[in-house]
Every structure is written in structure tokens, then in C-alpha cells.
N, C-alpha and C positions, 0 to 999 in steps of 0.2 A: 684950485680945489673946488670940485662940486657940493652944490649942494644940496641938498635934499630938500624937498617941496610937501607942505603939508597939506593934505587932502581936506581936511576943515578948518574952520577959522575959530582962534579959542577965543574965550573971553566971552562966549553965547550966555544969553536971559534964556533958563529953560525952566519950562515947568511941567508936572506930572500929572498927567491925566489917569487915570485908574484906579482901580481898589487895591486899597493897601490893608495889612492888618493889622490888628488893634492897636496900639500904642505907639506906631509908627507918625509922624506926622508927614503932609506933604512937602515941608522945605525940607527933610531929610533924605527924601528919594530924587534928590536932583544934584546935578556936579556940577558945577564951571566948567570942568577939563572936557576937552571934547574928547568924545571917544567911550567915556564911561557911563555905564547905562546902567539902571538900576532895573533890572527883572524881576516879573511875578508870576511867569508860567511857572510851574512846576516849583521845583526850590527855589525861594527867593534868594537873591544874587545879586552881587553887583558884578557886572563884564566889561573889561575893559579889552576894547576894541582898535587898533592902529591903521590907520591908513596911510603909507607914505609912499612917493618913490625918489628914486637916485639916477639920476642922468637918468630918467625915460622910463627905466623899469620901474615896475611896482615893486614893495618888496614885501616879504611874505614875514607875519607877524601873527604866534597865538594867540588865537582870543584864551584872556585869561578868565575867571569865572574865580568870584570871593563869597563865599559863602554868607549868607546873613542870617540869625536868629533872636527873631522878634522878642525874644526872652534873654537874649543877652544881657548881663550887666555890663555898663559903661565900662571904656576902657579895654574890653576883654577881645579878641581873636574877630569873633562873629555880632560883635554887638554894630549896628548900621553902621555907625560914623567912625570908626576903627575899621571897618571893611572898606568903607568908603575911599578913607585917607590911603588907606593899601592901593588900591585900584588906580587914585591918582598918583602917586608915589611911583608906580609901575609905569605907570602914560611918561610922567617926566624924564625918567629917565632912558627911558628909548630915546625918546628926542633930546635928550642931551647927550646920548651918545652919536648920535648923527650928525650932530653939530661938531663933538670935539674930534669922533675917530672914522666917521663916514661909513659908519656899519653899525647897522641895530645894535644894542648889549643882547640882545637874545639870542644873537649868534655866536655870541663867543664865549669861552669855554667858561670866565667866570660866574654865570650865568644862572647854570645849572647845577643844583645838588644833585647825583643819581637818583635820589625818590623824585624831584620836579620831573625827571626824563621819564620815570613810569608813569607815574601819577598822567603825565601827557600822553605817551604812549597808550595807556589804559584809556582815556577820554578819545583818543580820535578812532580805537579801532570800535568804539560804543558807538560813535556818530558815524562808524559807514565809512573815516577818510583813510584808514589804513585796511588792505585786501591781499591776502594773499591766501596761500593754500594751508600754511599753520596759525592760521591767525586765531584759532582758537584755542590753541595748544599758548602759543605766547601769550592771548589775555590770563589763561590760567595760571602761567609761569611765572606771571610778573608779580604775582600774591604771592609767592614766594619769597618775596624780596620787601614787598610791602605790609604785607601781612594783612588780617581783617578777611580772607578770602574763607574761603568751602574749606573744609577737612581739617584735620588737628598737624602738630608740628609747627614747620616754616609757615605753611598758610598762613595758619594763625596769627602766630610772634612775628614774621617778618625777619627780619637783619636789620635793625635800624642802626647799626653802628655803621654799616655799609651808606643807603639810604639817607642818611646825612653828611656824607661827605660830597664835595664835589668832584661830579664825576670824573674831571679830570685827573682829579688824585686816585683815583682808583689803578690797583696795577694786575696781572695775573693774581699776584700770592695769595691776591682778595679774596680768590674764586676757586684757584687752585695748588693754594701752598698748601704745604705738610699739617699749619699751627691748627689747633681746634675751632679757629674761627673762621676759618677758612669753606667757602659752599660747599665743598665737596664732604666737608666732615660733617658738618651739620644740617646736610640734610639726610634726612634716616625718616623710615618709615615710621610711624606713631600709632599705635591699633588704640581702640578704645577702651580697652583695660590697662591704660599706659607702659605698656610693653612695646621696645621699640624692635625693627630690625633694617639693616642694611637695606641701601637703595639702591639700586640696580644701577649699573655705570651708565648704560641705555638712559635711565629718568635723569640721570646728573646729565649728561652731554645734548639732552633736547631740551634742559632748562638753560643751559650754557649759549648752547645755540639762540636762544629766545632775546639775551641779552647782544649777540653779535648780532641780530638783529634790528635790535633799539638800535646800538651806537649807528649800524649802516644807514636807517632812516634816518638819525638826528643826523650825520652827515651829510646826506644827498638828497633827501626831501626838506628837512628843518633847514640846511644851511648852516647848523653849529659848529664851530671849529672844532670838532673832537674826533677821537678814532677809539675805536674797540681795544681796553687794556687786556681783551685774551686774543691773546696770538694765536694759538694751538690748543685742540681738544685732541690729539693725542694721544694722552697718556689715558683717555677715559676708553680710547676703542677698545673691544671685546673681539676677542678671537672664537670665532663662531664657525669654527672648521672643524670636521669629524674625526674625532680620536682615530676611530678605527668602524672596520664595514663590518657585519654580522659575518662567521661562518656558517658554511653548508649547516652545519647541524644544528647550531641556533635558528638558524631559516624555519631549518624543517619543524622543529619544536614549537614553533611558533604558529606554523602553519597549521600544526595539528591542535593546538590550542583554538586555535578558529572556527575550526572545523567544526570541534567536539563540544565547543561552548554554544554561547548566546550569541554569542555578539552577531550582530544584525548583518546579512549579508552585503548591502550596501560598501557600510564600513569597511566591511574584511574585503572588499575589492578596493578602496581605498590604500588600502592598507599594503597588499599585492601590488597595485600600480604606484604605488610610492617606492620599495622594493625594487622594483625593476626598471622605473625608470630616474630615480633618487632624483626626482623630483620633490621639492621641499612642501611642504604640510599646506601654506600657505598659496603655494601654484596647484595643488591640487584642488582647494577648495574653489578657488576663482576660474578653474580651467574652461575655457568654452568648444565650444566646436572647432572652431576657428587655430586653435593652436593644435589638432589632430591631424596627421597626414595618414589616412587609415590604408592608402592605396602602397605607403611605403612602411608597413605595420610591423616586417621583421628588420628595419633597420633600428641601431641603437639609439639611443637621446644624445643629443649632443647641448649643450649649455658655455657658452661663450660671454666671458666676464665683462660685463656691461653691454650686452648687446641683447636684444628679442631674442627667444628663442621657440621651438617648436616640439612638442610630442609625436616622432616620427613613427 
């Protein structure tokens, strides 16, 4: 069996140079464990940092971040030497899972509670290492889940019944059972005169998605042993096909409506060229040049399901 090779050597005499604040002293902002550093940019912190590898490879480990507050009472969450003991607490046990099972604990499924995967999730797409084209859409989503975010409802509260399980116990029914505890039921729009109303199946299935997201990351970038407990979004699709097409006389009424009002010529040619070529709202506003064949002007539209198409 291999073994994993530790990138510092513990047991360091360290000491701290820098300004600390008030009531802090300097044997307090230093660790034995290598790896853990006590930070004073910005929030003070303590980060505990891994370096290992296993037969050759490096392997990839969060920097974790313990929050500190110089106003802590002893004993509590954020008070230094309780953040501190956290920080080392986390170092040893990565390496003692190296030693027993030749795999980080950070990658395996015990690991994690669902809030540590946002909570991570939210820190690396802040720092620039997660990119994609909804990435902004998912930092918003995950305050859903963790709550403390922008807007009233989910924002707010969160789901912490969710958020403290671990992720692995998480199943669909979490997200999309019938019970009222369930995402789908509980998230509803919340106005400010605390009047609530239904959420569009559209915002339930791009939050859903946000989550099949996390788990695809934690799997194939983190390395977690874990998989997506939504299978299917499904049941959330919206049938966004047209009942039925205006008759001739509705046309015309309309037409004369146009005519005979305000509305801005522009528009009412918008409104004509959507008509005739059922071109949807959206492809007219973005239309450029470039999707006009004006030389072949009396052929019809043609729109082909999942392919470019052209205003002929």
C-alpha cells in the first residue's frame, strides 16, 4: 500500500509577525500544525491549508477558512483558540485519513453536510475558481438553500433542515416530493406586504438545476465521492406550445386596432412581423441582419427544433 508524502514538516517553532487586534496576544496567533495560518487581511481567520500527494499526484484539498472574533467569549464558535483547535482538528484528520484509508476524508461522502457543499460552492465561484455561463444565477440559487441572501422567503430562512443533513442522505423527495417540505412547495414568491404567490416551475427547475450543478462539481472537480439525488426535472417542464393561432378576424381586428390607436409604428411592425413569420417575441427583439434573406422575401419561415434558423 502507498503512501502519502507530506509536503511540510510538523512540529515547526512558529512565530507571528504582524498587527494583531486588541486583546489578542502573539502566542495565540500561531499553530504547531503545519498548514494552519492565522490571517489578518480582511476578516481575521484562521485557514487551514493541505499539501499532500499519493503516489506522485498532488492531491487537491479545500483551503478551509475559520472565522475569528476578537470579541468572542472563551469556549464559543469564533473565539481564537476554539477556531484554532477547529482548524487543527480539520489538518489531522485529513492525514489520518491518508494513513488509514489512502484517500483525503474530504472526498468522501461523510464529509460533507449539504450547507459545507454550498457554503464551498458559494466561496470558490466569489474567488473566481468556479466559471461558467450561470454562475451567477447559481450563486444566487444557493441562498435559497442557505438563506441570509437578497429578497424575502427562501433567501432569507434558507432550508436548514436540508443544509444540515449530509449530503449524501439527501434523496429527490427532498426537492421534489409531494410533503410541504419539500423545494418545490416551499418555495413561493413572498411580496412585501407578506402576501405570497406561486413560483413559476421555470424558477423551481433553474434552482434545481443550480443544485445538479454543485453535486457535478463536487464530483468531478472536488473529487467527493457523491452523485446528484435529483435524477429528473421532469415533472417541472412547462408546456409552452400554442393553444391555438388567431383567426382571420381576430387578425384583422387587431390590425385595425393598430392602426387607429397609438401604438407606436415601430412596435405595430413588430407585431405584423411576429404574425407572419411566428417568430417568438424574443427572436424578434435580438433579430440582426444576418438572419434576413431579403432576396428570398416571399418564401415562408421555416424553424427547425434545435437547429439555427433564418427569416426568409
Amino acid at each position: 500500500m502507498s503512501k502519502a508524502k507530506t509536503a511540510a514538516k510538523p512540529g515547526r517553532t512558529k512565530t507571528f509577525s504582524g498587527m494583531l487586534p486588541r486583546g489578542i496576544k502573539a502566542s495565540q496567533a500561531v499553530s504547531s500544525v503545519a498548514g494552519v495560518t492565522l490571517r489578518t487581511d480582511g476578516q481575521l481567520r484562521w485557514e487551514a491549508r493541505i499539501r499532500r500527494s499519493l503516489d506522485g499526484q498532488a492531491l487537491k484539498f479545500p483551503l478551509v477558512r475559520y472565522p475569528v472574533d476578537p470579541k468572542a467569549p472563551p469556549n464559543t464558535e469564533h473565539h481564537i483558540d476554539t477556531a484554532r483547535l477547529m482548524a487543527e482538528a480539520y489538518v489531522r484528520r485529513e492525514h489520518a485519513s491518508l494513513e488509514l484509508r489512502q484517500t483525503p476524508y474530504a472526498h468522501t461522502a461523510e464529509a460533507w453536510t449539504f450547507g459545507d457543499l454550498l457554503r464551498r460552492f458559494v466561496q470558490e465561484i466569489d474567488d473566481g475558481l468556479i466559471k461558467h455561463a450561470s454562475v451567477r444565477t447559481d450563486h444566487s440559487n444557493a441562498y435559497l438553500f442557505l438563506g441570509g441572501g437578497n429578497g424575502l422567503g427562501l433567501s432569507q430562512t434558507g432550508m436548514p433542515h436540508l443544509t444540515r443533513k449530509l449530503a449524501k442522505d439527501l434523496t429527490q423527495d427532498d426537492f421534489l416530493g409531494r410533503h410541504a417540505s419539500s423545494f418545490v412547495n416551499s418555495y413561493i414568491k413572498v411580496k412585501r406586504d407578506g402576501t405570497t404567490l406561486p413560483m413559476a416551475k421555470g424558477s423551481k427547475k433553474r434552482a434545481l438545476t443550480t443544485i445538479r450543478n454543485l453535486f457535478r462539481i463536487a464530483h468531478e472537480t472536488w473529487q467527493i465521492d457523491l452523485r446528484s439525488p435529483i435524477k429528473s426535472l421532469k415533472s417541472l417542464n412547462s408546456d409552452d406550445s400554442r393553444d391555438r393561432t388567431l383567426t382571420e378576424e381576430e387578425w384583422n381586428a387587431i390590425v385595425a386596432q393598430l392602426d387607429a390607436g397609438r401604438t407606436d409604428p415601430a412596435t405595430a411592425d413588430v407585431i405584423r412581423f411576429a404574425r407572419m413569420t411566428a417568430a417568438r417575441r424574443s427572436e424578434c427583439v435580438k433579430l440582426d441582419w444576418a438572419d434576413i434573406q431579403l432576396q428570398e422575401k416571399d418564401r415562408p419561415t421555416s424553424r427547425d427544433q434545435g437547429q439555427e434558423w433564418q427569416i426568409q
